[in-house]
DRENTORTI-851521 format. One line per field, with one value per residue (C-alpha): residue number from 1; z, x, y negated. Coordinates in steps of 0.5 Angstrom, whole numbers, always signed. Each point is the difference from the previous one (the first is absolute). Example, Ala and Ser with C-alpha at 12.3 -4.5 7.8 and 13.67 -1.06 7.14 Angstrom:
BEGIN
nr <- (1|2)
Z <- (+16|-2)
X <- (+25|+2)
Y <- (+9|-7)
//
This chain:
BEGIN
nr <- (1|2|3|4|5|6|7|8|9|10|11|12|13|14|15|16|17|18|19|20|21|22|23|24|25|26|27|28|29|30|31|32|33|34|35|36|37|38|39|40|41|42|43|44|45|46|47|48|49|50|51|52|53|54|55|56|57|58|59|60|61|62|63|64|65|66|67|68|69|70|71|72|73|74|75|76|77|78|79|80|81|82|83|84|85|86|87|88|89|90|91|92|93|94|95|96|97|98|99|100|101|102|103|104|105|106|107|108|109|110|111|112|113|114|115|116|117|118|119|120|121|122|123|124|125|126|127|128|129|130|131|132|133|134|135|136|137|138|139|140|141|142|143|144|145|146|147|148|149|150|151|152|153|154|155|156|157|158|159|160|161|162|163|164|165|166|167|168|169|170|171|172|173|174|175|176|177|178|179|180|181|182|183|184|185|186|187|188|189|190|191|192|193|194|195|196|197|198|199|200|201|202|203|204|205|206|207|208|209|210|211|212|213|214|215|216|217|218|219|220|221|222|223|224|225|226|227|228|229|230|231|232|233)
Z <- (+38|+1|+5|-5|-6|-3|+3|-2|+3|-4|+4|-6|-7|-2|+3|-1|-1|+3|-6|-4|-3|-7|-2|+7|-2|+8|+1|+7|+1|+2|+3|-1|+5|+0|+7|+0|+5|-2|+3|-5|-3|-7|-7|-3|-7|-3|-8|-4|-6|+2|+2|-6|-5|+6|-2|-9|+1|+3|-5|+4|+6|+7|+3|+5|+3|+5|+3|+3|-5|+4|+8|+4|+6|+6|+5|+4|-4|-5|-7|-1|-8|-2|-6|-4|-3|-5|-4|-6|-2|+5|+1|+4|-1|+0|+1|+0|+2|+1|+6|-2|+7|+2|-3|-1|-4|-2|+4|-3|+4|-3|+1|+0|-1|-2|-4|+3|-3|+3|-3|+2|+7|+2|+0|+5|-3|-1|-4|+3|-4|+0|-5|+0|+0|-6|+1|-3|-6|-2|-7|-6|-2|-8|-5|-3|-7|-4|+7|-3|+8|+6|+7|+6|+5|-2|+7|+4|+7|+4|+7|+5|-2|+4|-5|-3|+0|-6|-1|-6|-4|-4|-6|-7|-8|-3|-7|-3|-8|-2|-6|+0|+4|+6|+1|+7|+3|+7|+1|+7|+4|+4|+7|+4|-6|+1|-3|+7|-5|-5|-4|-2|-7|-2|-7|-3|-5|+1|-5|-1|+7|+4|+6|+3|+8|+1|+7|+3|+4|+5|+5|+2|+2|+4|+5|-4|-3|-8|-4|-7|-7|-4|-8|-4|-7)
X <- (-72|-3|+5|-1|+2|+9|+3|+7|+4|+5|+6|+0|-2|+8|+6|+7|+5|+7|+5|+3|+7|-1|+4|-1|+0|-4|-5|-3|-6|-5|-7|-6|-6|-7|-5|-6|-5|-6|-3|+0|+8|+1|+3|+4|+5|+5|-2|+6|-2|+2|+7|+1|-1|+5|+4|+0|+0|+7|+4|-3|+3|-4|+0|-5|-3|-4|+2|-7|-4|-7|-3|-3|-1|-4|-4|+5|+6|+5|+2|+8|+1|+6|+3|+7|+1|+6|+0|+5|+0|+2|-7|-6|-5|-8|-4|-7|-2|-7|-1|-7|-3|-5|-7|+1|+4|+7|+4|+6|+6|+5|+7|+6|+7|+7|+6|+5|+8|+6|+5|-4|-2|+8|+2|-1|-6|-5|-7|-6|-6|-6|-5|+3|+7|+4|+5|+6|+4|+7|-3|+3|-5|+0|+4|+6|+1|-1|-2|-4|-4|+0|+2|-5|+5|+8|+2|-2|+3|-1|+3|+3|-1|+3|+5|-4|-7|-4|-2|-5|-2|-6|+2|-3|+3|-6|+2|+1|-2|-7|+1|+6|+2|+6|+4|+4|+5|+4|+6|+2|+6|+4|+4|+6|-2|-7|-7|-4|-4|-6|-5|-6|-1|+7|-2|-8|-4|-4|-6|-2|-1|+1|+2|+3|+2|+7|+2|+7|+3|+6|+4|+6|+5|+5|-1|+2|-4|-2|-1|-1|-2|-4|-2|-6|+2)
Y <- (+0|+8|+4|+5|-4|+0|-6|-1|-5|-4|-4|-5|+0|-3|+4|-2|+5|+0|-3|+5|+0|+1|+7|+3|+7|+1|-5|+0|+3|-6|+1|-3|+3|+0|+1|+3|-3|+4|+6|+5|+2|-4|+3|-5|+1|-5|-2|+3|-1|-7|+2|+4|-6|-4|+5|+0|-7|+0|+5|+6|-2|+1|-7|+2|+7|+2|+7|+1|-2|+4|+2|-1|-5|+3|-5|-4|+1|-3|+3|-2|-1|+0|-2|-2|-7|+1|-6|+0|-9|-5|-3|+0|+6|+0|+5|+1|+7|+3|+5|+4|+1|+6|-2|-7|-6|+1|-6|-3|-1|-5|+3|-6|+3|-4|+3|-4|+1|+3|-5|-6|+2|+2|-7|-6|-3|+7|-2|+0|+4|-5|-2|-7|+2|+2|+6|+1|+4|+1|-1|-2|-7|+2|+4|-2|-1|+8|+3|+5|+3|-3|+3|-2|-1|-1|+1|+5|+1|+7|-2|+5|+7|+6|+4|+6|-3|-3|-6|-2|-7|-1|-5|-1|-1|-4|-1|-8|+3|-1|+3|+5|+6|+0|+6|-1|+4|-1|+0|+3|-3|+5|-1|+3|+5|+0|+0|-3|-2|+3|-3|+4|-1|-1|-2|-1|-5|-6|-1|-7|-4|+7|+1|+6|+3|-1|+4|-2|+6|-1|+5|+0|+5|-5|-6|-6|-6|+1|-6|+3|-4|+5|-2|+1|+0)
//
């Protein structure tokens, strides 16, 4: 290889990301790095088209972003990418992103992450992400006789959270009618004469087989263990 030509050395063209809580309002910042063992200093930028329609494909949600999209790596050093693995299902995520290097083919890097669920992973026998391992929801397995929509998890389990801090989960209202509208409406539950609970939207519509972001919000002004059914109408 001429001395004066870019060179980019990948650690792996596979990374595995550290497992995320799906709802997590902070992900961690997980890093990826690229080594230039050539002569000369090599610009390099992350395809963000391809997160964008990572993005659309999942209701507008960031599953995966790249905070240092672009730079330079000087001769003998590392560039340390960092990114943000948000998933919103329980399940293993794969990610095939291109990485254009400075005059010469794009590389493609294929991101591995698991969306693991909080609910499952506070018991005794926490699931385990793999290709071969099926993960666990707290699920209803069918829809009653009359159900009109479908709520992906009808239990959803916040943990130990300080007073006065918010906690957010993501669910999702998929419409059972092939043919009819669905109007809902939630009724929010209240406790020692509190709402610690909020719901965003409260109340909508569901077109034929449509599914809407549902996001679940608990803050509490008082230490003490809420258990509360809330009800879609």
């Amino acid at each position: 290889m001429d001395q004066n030509e870019p060179y980019l050395h990948f650690a792996s063209n596979q990374h595995v990301f550290t497992s995320v809580a799906i709802g997590d309002s902070s992900p961690p910042r997980q890093m990826y790095e690229l080594y230039n063992g050539g002569a000369v200093p090599v610009y390099y930028e992350v395809d963000q088209a391809m997160l964008s329609q990572l993005q659309m494909d999942n209701y507008n949600h960031p599953v995966l972003s790249c905070l240092s999209p672009q730079g330079d790596v000087f001769p003998g050093t590392k560039a340390t990418l960092e990114w943000i693995f948000s998933p919103l299902e329980a399940k293993m995520y794969h990610m095939d992103v291109p990485i254009q290097i400075q005059e010469r083919d794009s590389v493609i890097i294929k991101f591995v992450g698991c969306g693991i669920d909080a609910s499952s992973t506070s018991s005794s026998n926490p699931i385990e992400c793999s290709d071969n391992k099926a993960l666990e929801h707290r699920v209803q397995r069918g829809p009653f006789p009359g159900q009109r929509a479908f709520l992906s998890d009808n239990s959803v389990f916040f943990g130990d959270i300080p007073v006065r801090t918010k906690s957010s989960r993501i669910l999702f209202l998929t419409s059972l009618s092939h043919v009819d509208t669905v109007y809902y409406l939630w009724e929010i539950p209240t406790q020692r004469n509190q709402q610690v609970v909020q719901i965003h939207p409260e109340r909508g519509c569901l077109g034929p087989g449509e599914c809407a972001i549902v996001v679940l919000t608990f803050m509490a002004d008082y230490p003490t263990v809420y258990q509360l059914d809330l009800i879609c109408q």
